[in-house]
Each structure stands twice: as structure tokens, then as C-alpha cells.
C-alpha positions in Angstrom: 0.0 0.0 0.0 2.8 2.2 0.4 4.3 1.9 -2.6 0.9 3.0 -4.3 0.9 6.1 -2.0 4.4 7.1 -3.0 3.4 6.4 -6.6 0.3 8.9 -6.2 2.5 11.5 -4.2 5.1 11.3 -7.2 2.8 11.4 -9.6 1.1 14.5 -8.3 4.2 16.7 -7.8 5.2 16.3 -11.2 2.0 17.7 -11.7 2.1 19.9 -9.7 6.0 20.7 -11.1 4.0 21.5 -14.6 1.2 23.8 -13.2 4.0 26.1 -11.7 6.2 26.1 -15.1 3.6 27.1 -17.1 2.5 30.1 -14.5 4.4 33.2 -14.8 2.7 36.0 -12.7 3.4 38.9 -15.4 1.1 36.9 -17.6 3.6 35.0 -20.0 5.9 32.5 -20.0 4.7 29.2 -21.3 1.1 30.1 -20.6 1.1 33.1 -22.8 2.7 31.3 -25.6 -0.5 29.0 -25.8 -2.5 31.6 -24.9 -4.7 31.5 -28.2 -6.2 28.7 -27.7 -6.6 29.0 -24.3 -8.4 32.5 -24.7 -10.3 31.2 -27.2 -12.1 28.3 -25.1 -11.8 29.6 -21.6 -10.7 32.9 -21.7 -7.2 34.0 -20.1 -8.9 35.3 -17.3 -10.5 31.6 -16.4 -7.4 29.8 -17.3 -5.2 31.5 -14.6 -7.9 30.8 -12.6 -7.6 27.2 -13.2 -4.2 26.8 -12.8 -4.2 28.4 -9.5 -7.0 26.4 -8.5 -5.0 22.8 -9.5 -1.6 24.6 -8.1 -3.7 24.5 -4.5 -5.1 21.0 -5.1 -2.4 19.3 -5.8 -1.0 20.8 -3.1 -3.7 19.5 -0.5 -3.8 16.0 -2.3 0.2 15.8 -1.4 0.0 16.7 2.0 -2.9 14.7 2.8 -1.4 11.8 0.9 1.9 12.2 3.0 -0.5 12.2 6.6 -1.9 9.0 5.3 1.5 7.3 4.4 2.2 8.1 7.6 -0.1 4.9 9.2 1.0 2.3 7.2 4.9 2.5 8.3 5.8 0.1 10.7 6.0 1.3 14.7 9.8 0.7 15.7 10.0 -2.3 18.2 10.8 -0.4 21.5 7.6 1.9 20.6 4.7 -0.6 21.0 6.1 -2.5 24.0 6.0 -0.4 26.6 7.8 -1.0 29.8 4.6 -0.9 32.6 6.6 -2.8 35.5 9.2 -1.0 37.2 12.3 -3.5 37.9 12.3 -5.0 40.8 15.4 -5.3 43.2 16.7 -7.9 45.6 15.3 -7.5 49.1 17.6 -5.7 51.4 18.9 -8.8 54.4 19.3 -7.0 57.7 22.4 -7.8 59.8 22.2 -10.7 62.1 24.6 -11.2 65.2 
């Protein structure tokens, strides 16, 4: 199982990787060299607005899929036995004469 979550968590940050290449906050960069056909269909208004939208998805989908990683490692030995009974010493002998 958590092989499949690392898979998913790599998967999404080169996603992720993608939606911040192509965003350029002056407006061009990759974006702005597809930006015809993107203005076209969605407008370039909307499509910044998309981008930002998946930029902050992916983000939540990798940090929730790191949290739930987290319960399927395997608890260290000396974590799940816990040490309830205090040692117990030898009983002091008083002196005899």
C-alpha cells in the first residue's frame, strides 16, 4: 500500500512541477505562448484561474497523501512495548549477630 501512495505523491508533484512552469505571474511564459487557444475556449482570465485552483489541489492531495502514508509505516519495536513494571530489586537482608 505504500508503494501506491508514493506512486500517487510522485505522480502529483510532477503535476504539480507542470502547473508552476507554465504560471508566470506577469502573464507570459509558457502560458502566454498557448495563450490563443486558451483565450479562445476559456478565456485568459478563467485559465489563470484554473491553474491556480489545480496549483492549490495538488498541493492539498500531497500533503494529505503524506498524513496517510504516515499509518502504514511500521511502529519501531521499543515503541509498542511499553515498559509498565518498574524492575524489581533484591530485598535488602538486615544484619544478624
Amino acid at each position: 500500500m505504500i508503494s501506491l501512495i508514493t506512486i500517487l505523491i510522485l505522480l502529483a508533484c510532477v503535476v504539480l512541477a507542470f502547473f508552476i512552469l507554465i504560471q508566470n505571474p506577469k502573464g507570459g511564459g509558457l502560458q502566454g505562448s498557448f495563450g490563443t487557444m486558451s483565450s479562445q475556449v476559456m478565456g485568459v482570465k478563467q485559465s489563470t484561474d484554473v491553474m491556480e485552483k489545480g496549483t492549490w489541489t495538488l498541493i492539498s492531495v500531497i500533503g494529505g497523501l503524506c498524513l496517510i502514508s504516515v499509518m502504514f509505516f511500521a511502529k519501531p519495536e521499543g515503541a509498542t512495548k511499553a515498559k509498565s513494571t518498574p524492575a524489581q530489586s533484591a530485598p535488602a537482608n538486615g544484619a544478624k549477630k
